[in-house]
N, C-alpha and C positions, 0 to 999 in steps of 0.2 A: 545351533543353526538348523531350519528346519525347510525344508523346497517347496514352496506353492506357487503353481500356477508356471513354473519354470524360473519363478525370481526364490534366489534364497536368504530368511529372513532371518534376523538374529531379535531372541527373544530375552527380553528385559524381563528378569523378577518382581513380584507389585512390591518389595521395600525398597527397591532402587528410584523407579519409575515414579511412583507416589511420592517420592522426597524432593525429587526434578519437580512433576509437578506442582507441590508445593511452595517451591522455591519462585516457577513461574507465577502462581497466582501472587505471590505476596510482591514481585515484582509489577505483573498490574495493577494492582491495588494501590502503588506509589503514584502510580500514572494516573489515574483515572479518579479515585477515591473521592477528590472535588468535584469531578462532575457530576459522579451519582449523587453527593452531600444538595447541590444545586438544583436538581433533579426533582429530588424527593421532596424540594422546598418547593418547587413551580416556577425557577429562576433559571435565567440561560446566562452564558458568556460568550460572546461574537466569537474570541478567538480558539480557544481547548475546544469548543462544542465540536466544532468542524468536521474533527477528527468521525464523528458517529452523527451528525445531521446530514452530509454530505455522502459519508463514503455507507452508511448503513449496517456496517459492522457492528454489533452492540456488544457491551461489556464483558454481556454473560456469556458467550458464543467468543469472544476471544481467552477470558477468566478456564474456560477448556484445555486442555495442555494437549498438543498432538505430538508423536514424536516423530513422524514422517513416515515416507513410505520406506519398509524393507525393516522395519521395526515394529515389531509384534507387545504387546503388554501382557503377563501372563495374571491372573486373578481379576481380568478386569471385564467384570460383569457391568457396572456403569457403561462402558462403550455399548456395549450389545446394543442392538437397532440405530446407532448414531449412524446418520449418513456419511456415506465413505468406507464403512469398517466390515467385516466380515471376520468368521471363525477359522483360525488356521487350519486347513486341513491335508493329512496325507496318507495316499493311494484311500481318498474317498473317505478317512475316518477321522472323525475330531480328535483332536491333542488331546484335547480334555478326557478322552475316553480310557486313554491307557496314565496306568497309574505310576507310572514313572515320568511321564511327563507333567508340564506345569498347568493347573488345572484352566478352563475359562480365557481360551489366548485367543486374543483379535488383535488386527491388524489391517492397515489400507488394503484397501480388496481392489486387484489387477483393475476386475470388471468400472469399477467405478473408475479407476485411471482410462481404462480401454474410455468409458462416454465422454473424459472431459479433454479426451487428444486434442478436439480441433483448437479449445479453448488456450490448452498447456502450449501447439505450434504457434498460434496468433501469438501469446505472453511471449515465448522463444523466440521468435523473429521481431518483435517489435525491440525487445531491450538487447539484441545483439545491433539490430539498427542502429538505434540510439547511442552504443558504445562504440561504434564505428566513426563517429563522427566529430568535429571538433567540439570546445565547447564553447558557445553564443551566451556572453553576459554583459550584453548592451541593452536589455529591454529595461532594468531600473525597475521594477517591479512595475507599471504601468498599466498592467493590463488591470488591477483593480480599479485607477482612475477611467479607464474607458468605461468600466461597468457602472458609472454614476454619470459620463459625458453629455451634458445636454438633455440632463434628466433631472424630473422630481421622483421618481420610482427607483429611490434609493436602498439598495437590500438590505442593507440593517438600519432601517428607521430608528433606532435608539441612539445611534450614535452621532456626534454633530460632523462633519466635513471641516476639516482641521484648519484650511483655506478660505472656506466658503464657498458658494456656487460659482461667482467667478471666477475666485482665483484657482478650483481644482479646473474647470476648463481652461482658464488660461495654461495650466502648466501641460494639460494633452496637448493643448496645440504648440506649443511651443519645443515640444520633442517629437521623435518621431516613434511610432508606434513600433514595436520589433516582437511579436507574438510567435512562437511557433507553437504553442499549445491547444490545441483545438477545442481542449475541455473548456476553455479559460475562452478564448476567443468566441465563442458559441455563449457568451453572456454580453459583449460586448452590446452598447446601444447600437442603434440603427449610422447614429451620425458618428458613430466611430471606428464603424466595421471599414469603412473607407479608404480609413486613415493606417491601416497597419498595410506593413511593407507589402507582403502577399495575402492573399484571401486563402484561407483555411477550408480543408473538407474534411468530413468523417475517414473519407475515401485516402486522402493525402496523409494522414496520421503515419505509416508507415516511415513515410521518407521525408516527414519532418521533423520528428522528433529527435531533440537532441539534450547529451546530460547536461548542459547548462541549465536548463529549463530547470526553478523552483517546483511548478505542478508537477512535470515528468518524475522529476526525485520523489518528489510525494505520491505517486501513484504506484510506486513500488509496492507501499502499503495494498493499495486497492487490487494490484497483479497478485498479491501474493496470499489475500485469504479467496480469492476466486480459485484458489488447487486448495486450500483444506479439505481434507486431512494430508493429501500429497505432499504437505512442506510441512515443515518441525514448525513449531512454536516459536522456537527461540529462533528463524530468524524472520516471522512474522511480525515480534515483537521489537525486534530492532528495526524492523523496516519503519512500525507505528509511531516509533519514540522520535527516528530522522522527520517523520511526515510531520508530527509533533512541533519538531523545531523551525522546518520551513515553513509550516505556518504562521510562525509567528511572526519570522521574519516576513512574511507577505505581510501581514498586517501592517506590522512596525513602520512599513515602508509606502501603507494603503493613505486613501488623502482623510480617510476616517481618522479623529481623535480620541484615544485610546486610555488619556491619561486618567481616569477616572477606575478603570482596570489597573492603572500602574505598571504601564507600557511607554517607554521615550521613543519618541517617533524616529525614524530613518526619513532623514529631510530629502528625501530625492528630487527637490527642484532644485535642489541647491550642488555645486560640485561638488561639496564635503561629502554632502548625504548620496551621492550616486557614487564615491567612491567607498562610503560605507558600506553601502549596499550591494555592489562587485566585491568586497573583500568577505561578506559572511556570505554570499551567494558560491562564490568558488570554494569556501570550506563547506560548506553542503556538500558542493558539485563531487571535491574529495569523498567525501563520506557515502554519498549514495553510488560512487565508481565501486567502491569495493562493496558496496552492498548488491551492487547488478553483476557486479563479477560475481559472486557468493550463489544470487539466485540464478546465475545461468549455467552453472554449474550443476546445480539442483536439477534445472528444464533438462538440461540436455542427458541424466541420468535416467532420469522420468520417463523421457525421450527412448532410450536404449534399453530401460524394464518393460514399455509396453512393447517395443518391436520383441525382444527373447519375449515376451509371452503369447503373444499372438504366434509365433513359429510356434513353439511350445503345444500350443492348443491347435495347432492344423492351419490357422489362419494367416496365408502371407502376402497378402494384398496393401 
């Protein structure tokens, strides 16, 4: 165990560390391996892409194994200049300097926790919000159908409209819109923005978001490589694999026709299919509870390492 900055850090051997990491890459590689394959062809997939056209995470930059903050690596010259990392040091001299210590130790550097606080509160208060609140699984996945309402500026032009043009309008109008996602409502068309219960703002994100929401669970992902190196891998990756699965079920349930991918639709015009669609939407809702339990746990350590460092260093503002 060794003190920097006022946090104390426990430092992993490289045959420990490299075996973990190893273990994570070959665990992405299960996940991903077909999109790179697709990739490298010049071909895409509506539904897996998602996961990296959307949130902008790329392969090689998750394929990195982090072990979190308060966890050092010792031989691990590959980190060196990776942003977020710094050399352990104590009273001013590198580990590495004395020869009973383990050579080349890096580890999350305070100072990069200290620039990304405002980012680590907003992530903290948003998913303490959102588990604060009941869960809402009345929207039926709809909000994909709004994003083709009254349109020919269909986002995935490859794929056909499983209804057709009338019949995916006819099934918006015939239910009511229930969106509390603002990422997702912020694509609706014009003639459907309307139609959802409440109007949406960047500004209202706070106090509406709620864990029913399929996006919300999936955005866990997106909260949680925005603090790399600050959070371990492993539950970066659990967050990616849950975003993984609600995506699909969006799809499944989207008025887009799938089966040519080898996807059976979630008929949500139908009562079967809305109550399909409530029954894997709430084993999400499970899933990603205890994954927000898991990450707020993480914020709120994160939380209590930058305040001991800032007293630590003089700073208590």
């Amino acid at each position: 165990m060794l003190p920097s900055a006022g946090v104390t850090i426990r430092v992993l051997p490289a045959s420990r560390w490299r075996a973990v990491a190893a273990a994570h890459r070959a665990r992405l590689d299960d996940l991903v391996g077909p999109y790179l394959e697709r990739r490298a062809q010049g071909s895409s997939h509506p539904v897996i892409d998602f996961s990296f056209t959307y949130y902008g995470h790329k392969p090689a930059q998750l394929r990195r194994w982090h072990p979190g903050y308060g966890v050092a690596l010792a031989d691990a010259a590959e980190y060196d200049g990776a942003r977020g990392y710094h050399h352990v040091t104590m009273d001013g001299q590198a580990i590495g300097s004395s020869d009973t210590a383990p050579g080349n130790v890096l580890t999350a550097d305070p100072g990069y926790l200290a620039k990304r606080y405002d980012t680590l509160a907003f992530i903290t208060n948003l998913l303490r919000a959102s588990a604060s609140r009941p869960r809402q699984l009345s929207c039926f996945g709809l909000h994909e159908w709004a994003m083709v309402y009254r349109t020919d500026d269909i986002r995935h032009q490859q794929l056909p409209l499983r209804l057709g043009r009338t019949g995916t309008d006819a099934v918006v109008e015939s239910m009511s819109l229930r969106c509390t996602h603002f990422d997702a409502y912020r694509f609706f068309t014009p003639e459907a923005v309307g139609r959802n219960a409440e109007p949406l703002t960047r500004a209202d994100q706070l106090r509406r978001e709620q864990p029913g929401c399929l996006h919300a669970n999936m955005d866990l992902y997106k909260w949680g490589f925005k603090l790399v190196p600050l959070i371990s891998s492993e539950l970066l990756l659990d967050c990616f694999e849950m975003a993984c699965a609600a995506r699909e079920l969006d799809m499944r349930a989207s008025p887009y026709d799938l089966s040519r991918y080898g996807y059976e639709p979630v008929r949500i015009e139908t009562p079967a299919g809305r109550a399909e669609y409530v029954r894997a939407q709430s084993t999400l809702a499970d899933r990603a509870a205890e994954l927000r339990r898991t990450f707020l746990g993480v914020c709120d350590e994160l939380l209590a390492s930058d305040a001991a460092a800032r007293i630590g260093s003089g700073h208590r503002d």
